[in-house]
Every structure is written in structure tokens, then in C-alpha cells.
N, CA, C and O of each residue as an XYZ file, in Angstrom:
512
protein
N       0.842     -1.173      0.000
C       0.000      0.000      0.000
C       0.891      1.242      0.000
O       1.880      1.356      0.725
N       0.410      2.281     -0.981
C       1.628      3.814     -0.966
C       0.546      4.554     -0.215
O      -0.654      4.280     -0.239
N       1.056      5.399      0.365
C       0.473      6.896      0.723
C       0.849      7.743      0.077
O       2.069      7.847     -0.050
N      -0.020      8.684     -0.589
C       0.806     10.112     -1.152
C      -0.748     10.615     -1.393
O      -1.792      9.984     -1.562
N      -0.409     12.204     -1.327
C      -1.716     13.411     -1.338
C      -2.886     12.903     -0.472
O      -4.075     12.997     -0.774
N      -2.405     12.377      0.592
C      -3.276     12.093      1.840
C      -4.153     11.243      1.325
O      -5.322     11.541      1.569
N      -3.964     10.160      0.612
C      -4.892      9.143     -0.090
C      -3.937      7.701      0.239
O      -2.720      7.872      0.298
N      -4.336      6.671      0.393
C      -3.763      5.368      0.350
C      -4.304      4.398     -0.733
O      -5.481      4.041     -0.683
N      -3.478      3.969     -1.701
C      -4.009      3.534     -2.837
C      -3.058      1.721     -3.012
O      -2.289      1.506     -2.076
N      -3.091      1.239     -3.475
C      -2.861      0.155     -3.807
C      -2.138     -0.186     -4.761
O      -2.922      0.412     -5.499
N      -1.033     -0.762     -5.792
C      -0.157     -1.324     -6.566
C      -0.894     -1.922     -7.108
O      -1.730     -2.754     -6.756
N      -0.351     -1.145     -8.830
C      -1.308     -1.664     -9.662
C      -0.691     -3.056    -10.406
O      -1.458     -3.805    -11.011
N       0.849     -3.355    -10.304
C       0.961     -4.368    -10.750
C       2.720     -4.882     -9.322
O       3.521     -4.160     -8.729
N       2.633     -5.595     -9.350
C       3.840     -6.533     -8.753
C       4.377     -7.373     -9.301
O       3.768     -8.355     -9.723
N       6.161     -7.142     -9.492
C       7.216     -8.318    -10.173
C       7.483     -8.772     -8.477
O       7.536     -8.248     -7.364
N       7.615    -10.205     -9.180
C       8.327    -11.488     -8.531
C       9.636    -11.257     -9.011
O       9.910    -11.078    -10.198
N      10.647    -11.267     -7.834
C      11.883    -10.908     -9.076
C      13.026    -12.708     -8.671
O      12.843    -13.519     -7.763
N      13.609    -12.711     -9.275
C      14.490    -14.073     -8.839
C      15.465    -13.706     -7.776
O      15.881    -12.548     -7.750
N      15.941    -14.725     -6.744
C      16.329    -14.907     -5.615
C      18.017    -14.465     -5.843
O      18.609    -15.075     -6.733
N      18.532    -13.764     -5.311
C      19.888    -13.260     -5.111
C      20.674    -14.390     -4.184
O      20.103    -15.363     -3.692
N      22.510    -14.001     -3.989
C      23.063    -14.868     -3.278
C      22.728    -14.427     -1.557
O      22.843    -15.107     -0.538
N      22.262    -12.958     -1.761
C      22.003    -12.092     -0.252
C      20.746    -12.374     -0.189
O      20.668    -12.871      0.935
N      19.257    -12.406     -0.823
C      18.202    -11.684     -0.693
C      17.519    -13.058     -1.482
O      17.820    -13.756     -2.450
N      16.229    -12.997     -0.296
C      15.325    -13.714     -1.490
C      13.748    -13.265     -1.047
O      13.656    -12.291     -0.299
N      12.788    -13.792     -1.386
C      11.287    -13.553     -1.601
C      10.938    -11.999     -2.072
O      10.059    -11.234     -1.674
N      11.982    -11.831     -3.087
C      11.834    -10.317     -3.606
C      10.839     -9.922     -4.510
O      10.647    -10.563     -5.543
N      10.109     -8.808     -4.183
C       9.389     -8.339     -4.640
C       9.092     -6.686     -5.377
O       8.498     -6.144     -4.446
N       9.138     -6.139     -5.961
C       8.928     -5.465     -6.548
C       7.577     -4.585     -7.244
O       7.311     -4.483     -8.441
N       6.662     -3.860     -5.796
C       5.153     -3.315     -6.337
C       5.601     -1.979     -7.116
O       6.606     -1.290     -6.939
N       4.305     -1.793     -8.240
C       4.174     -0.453     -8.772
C       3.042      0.226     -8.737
O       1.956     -0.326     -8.915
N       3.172      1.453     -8.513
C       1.537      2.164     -8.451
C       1.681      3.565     -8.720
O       2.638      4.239     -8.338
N       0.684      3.999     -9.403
C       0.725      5.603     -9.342
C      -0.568      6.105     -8.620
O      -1.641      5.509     -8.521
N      -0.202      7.418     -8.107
C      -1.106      8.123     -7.243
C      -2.320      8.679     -8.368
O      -2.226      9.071     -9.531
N      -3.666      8.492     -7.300
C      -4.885      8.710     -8.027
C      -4.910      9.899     -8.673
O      -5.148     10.274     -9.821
N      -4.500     10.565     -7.292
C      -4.527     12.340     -7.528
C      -3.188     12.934     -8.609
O      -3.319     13.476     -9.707
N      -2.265     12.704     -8.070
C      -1.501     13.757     -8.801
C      -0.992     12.879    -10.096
O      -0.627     13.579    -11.039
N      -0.910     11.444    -10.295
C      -0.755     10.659    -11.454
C       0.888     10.128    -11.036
O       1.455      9.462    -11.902
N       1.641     10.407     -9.748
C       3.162     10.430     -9.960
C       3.238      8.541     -9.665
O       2.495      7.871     -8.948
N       4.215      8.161    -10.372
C       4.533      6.982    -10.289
C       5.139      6.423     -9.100
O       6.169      6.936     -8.665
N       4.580      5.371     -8.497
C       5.711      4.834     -7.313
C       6.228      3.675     -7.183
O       5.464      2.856     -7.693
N       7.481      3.009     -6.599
C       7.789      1.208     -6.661
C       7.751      1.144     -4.946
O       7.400      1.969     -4.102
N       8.179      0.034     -4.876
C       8.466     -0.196     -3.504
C       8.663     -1.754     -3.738
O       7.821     -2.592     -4.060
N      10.580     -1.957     -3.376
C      11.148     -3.110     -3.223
C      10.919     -3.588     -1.964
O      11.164     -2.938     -0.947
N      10.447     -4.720     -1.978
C      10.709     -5.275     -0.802
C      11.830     -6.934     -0.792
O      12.005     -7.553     -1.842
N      12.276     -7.267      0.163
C      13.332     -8.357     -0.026
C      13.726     -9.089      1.251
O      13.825     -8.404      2.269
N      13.921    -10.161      1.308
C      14.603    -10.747      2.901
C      15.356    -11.298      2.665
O      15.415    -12.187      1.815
N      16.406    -10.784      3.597
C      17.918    -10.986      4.051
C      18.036    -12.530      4.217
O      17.310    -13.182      4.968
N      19.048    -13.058      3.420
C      19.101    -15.214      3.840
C      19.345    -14.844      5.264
O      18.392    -14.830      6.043
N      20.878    -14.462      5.773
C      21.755    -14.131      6.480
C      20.805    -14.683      7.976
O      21.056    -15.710      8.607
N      19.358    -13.390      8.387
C      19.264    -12.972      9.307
C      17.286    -13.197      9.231
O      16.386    -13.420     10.040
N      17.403    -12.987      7.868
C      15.666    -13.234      7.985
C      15.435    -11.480      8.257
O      14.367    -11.120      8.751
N      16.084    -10.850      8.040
C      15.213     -9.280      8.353
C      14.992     -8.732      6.681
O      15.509     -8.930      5.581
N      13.941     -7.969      7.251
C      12.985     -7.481      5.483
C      13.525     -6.211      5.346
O      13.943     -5.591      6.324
N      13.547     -5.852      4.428
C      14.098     -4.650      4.054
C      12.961     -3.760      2.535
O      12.827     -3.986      1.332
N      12.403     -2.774      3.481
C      12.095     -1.873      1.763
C      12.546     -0.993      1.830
O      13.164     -0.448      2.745
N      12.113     -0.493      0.088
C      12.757      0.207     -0.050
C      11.723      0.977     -1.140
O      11.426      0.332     -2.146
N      11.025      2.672     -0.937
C      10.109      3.302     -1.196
C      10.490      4.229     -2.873
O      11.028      5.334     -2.814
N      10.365      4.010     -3.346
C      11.448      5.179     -4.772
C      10.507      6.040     -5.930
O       9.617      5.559     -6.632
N      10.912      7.242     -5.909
C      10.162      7.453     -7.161
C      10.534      8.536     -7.848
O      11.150      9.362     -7.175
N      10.330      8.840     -9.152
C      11.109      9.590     -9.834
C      12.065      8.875    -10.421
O      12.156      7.671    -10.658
N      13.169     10.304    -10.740
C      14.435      8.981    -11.364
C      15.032      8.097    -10.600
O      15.891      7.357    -11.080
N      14.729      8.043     -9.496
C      15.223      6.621     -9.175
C      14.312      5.289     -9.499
O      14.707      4.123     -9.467
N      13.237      5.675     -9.758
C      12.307      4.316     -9.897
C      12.283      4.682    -11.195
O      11.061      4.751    -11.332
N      12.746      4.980    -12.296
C      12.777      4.524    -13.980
C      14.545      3.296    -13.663
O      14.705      2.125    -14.008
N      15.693      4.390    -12.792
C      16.572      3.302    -12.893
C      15.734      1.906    -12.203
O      15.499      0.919    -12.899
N      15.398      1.977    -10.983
C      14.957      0.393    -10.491
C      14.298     -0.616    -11.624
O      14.502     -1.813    -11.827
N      13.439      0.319    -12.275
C      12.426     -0.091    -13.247
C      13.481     -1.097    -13.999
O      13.601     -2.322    -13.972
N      14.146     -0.125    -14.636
C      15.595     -0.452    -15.419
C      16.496     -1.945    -15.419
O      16.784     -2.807    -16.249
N      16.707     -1.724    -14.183
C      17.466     -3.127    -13.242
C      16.770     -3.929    -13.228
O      17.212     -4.966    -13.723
N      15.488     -3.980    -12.753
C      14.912     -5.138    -12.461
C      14.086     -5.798    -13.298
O      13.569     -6.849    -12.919
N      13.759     -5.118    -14.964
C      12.991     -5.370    -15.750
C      13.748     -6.900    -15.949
O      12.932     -7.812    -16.086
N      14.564     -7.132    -15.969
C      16.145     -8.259    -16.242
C      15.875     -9.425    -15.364
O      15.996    -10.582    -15.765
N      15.508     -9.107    -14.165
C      15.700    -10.093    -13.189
C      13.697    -10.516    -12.655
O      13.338    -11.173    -11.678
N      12.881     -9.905    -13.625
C      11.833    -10.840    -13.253
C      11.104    -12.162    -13.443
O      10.681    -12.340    -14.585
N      10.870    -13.126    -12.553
C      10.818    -14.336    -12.267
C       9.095    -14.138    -13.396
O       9.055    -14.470    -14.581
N       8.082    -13.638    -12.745
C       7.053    -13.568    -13.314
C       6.211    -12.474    -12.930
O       6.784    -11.892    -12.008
N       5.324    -12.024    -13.151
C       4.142    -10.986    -12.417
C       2.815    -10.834    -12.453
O       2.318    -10.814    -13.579
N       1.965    -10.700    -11.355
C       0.753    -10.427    -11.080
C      -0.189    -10.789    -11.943
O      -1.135    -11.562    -11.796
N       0.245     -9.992    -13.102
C      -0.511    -10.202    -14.608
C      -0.694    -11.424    -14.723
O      -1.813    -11.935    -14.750
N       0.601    -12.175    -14.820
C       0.991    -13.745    -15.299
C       0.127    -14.467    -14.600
O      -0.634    -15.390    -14.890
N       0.310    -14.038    -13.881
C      -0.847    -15.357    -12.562
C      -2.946    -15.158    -12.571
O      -3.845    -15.921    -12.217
N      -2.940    -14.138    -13.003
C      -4.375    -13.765    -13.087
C      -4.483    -13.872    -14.290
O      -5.619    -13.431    -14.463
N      -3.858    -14.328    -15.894
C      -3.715    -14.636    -16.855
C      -4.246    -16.135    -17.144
O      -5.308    -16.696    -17.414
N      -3.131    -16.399    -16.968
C      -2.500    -17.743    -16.929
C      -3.282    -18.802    -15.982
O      -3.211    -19.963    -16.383
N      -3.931    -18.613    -14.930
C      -3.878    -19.673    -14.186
C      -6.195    -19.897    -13.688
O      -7.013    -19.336    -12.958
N      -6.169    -21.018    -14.666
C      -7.697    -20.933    -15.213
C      -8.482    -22.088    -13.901
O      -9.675    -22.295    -13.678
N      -7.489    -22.548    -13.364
C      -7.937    -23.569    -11.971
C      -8.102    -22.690    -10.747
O      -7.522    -21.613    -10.609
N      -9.037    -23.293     -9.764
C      -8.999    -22.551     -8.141
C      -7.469    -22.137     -7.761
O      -6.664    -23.038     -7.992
N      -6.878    -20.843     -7.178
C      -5.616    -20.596     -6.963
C      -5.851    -19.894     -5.414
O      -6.696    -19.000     -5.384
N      -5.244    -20.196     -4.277
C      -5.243    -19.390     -3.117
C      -6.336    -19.787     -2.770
O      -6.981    -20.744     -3.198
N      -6.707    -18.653     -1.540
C      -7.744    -18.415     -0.807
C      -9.281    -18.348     -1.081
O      -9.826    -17.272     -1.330
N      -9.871    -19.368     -1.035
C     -11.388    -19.627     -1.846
C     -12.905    -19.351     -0.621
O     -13.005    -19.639      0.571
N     -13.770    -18.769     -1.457
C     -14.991    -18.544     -0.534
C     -15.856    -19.187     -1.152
O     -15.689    -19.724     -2.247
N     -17.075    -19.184     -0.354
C     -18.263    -19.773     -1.022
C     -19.277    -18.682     -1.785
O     -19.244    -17.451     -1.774
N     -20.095    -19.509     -2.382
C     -21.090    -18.563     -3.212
C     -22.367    -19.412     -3.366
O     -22.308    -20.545     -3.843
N     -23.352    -18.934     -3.018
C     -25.202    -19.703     -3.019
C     -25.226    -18.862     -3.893
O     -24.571    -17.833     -4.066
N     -26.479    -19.625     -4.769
C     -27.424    -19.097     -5.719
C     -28.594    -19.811     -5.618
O     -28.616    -21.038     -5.520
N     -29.516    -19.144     -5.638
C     -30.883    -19.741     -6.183
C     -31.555    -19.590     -7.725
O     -31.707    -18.506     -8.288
N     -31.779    -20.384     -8.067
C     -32.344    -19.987     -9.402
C     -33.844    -20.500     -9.579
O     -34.344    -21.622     -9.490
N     -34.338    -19.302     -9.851
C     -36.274    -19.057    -10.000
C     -36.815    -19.567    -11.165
O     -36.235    -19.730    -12.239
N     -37.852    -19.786    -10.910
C     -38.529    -20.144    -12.571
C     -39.681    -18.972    -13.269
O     -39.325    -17.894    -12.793
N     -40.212    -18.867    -13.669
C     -40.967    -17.503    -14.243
C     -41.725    -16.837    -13.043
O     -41.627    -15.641    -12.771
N     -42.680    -17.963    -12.185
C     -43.603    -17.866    -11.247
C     -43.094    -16.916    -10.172
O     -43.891    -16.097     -9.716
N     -41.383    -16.958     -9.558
C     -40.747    -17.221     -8.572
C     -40.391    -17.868     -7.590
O     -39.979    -17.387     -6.534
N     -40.565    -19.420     -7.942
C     -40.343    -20.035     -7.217
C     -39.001    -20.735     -7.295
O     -38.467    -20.834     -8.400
N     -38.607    -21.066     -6.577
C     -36.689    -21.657     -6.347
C     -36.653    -22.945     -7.054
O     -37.556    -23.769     -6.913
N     -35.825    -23.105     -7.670
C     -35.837    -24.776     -8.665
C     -35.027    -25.136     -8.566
O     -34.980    -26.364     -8.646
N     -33.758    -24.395     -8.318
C     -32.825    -24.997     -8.121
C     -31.551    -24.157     -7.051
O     -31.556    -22.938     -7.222
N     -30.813    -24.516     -6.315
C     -29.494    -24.192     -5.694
C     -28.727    -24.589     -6.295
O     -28.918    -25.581     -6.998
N     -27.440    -23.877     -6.229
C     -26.471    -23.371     -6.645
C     -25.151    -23.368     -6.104
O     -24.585    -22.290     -6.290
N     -24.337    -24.395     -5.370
C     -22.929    -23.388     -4.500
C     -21.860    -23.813     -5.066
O     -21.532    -24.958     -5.380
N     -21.290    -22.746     -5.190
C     -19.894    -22.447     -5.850
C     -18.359    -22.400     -4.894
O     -18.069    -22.166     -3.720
N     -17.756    -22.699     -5.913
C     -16.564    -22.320     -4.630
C     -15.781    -21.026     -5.697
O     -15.794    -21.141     -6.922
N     -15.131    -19.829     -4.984
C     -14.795    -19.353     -5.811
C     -13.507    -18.502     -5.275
O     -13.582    -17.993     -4.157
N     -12.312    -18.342     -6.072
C     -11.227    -17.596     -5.621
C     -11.428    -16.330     -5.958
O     -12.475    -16.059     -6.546
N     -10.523    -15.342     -5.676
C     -10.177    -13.475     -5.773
C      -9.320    -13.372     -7.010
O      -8.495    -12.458     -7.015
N      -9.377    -14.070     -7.931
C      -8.908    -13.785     -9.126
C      -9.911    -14.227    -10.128
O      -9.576    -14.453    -11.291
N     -11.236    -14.365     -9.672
C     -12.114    -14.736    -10.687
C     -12.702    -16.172    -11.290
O     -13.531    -16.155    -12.200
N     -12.339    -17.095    -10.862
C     -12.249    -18.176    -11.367
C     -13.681    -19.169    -10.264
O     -13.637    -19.517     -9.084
N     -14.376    -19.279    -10.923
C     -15.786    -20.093    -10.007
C     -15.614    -22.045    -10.194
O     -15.154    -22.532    -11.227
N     -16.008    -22.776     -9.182
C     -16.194    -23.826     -9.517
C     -17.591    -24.653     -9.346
O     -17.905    -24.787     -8.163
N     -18.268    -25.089    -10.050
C     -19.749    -25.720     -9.065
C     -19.059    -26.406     -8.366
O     -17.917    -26.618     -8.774
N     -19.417    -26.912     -7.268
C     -19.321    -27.963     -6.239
C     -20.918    -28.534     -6.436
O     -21.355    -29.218     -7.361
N     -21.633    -28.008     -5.235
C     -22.801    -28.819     -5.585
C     -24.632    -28.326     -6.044
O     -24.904    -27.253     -5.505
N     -25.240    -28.620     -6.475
C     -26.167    -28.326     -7.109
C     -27.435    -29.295     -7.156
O     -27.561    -30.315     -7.832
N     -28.543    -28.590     -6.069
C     -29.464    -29.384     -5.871
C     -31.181    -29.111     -6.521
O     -31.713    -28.085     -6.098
N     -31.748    -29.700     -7.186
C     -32.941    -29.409     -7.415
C     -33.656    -29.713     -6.390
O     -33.432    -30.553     -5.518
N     -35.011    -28.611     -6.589
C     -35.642    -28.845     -5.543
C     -37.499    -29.007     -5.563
O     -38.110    -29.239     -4.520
């Protein structure tokens, strides 16, 4: 999450970047502010050594160089995974439906299982 012009906004995309001989579960968010449009990154990374996290907030010319560097070293991103991946992924909720017939009466249920990237599954489905 960035803060800037007293707004808290969210990263519109995140690189996975590949694991260093120092650093691994690196990450790399990008976002620009609603209001003023300015671009922002924010590295984040953990130390093998010690296990301590380290970010790191950038913007301007320093985040076209980061941009720069790290375009090289990404594993995959955000995109890729909400693309690419057409099965249940992560954290799944449920979903009821009823479905009516002209009259309004219920004919059938409906429950779904469904993840935060879009992807629904029936599970089970009962007439009634």
C-alpha cells in the first residue's frame, strides 16, 4: 500500500523478481497516485543471512533506474498469474445461488466455490 496526497491507494501491478546470493522472496510493487498521477515502486526483499525485510520506497528517477534493473531479473508478475492460471488458486470462498422459474419459485441451488482472481467452480447443485 503507498500513501501520497493524503490518499492510500494500492499497486497496480507486482514483479516477482528471482532470488539473489544475499536476498530472497523479492518483490517489486508499482503504483501511481490517483490524484496527482506520480509513479511509485516499492522493493521489498529478505535478508538469507538474518531473515530481516528490508524496503525500499522510490520514485522519480530513481524508480525509472529500479524499473531499469529489475525489468532483467523478473521471475514472473501479477498479470501472469491472473492470466495464466484458469484452476482454483489461493484463498477460496463460497457462493449460493438460487435460481427461479418464471412464477418465482426456487428450482434450483447453486454453491460455488470461488477464488479473488475470478475463477468459479460448481461444487454442488441441488434441485428442488
Amino acid at each position: 500500500m503507498f500513501t501520497h496526497c493524503n490518499v492510500i491507494f494500492r499497486p497496480h501491478e507486482t514483479w516477482f523478481l528471482v532470488d539473489t546470493d544475499k536476498f530472497t522472496n523479492r518483490k517489486f510493487h508499482l503504483g501511481t497516485c490517483p490524484v496527482c498521477k506520480k509513479g511509485f515502486g516499492a522493493l521489498i526483499e529478505t535478508r538469507i543471512n538474518d531473515g530481516a525485510i528490508f524496503t525500499d520506497i522510490v520514485q522519480g528517477n530513481k524508480l525509472d533506474k529500479f524499473t531499469e534493473k529489475f525489468i532483467r531479473e523478473v521471475n514472473y508478475t501479477s498479470e501472469d498469474v491472473k492470466k495464466f492460471k484458469t484452476s482454483l488458486y489461493g484463498l477460496c470462498y463460497g457462493e449460493n445461488k438460487e435460481i427461479h422459474n418464471s412464477k418465482g419459485d426456487v428450482i434450483e441451488i447453486r454453491q460455488r466455490r470461488c477464488d479473488f482472481f475470478g475463477n468459479k467452480k460448481i461444487i454442488l447443485s441441488i434441485s428442488v
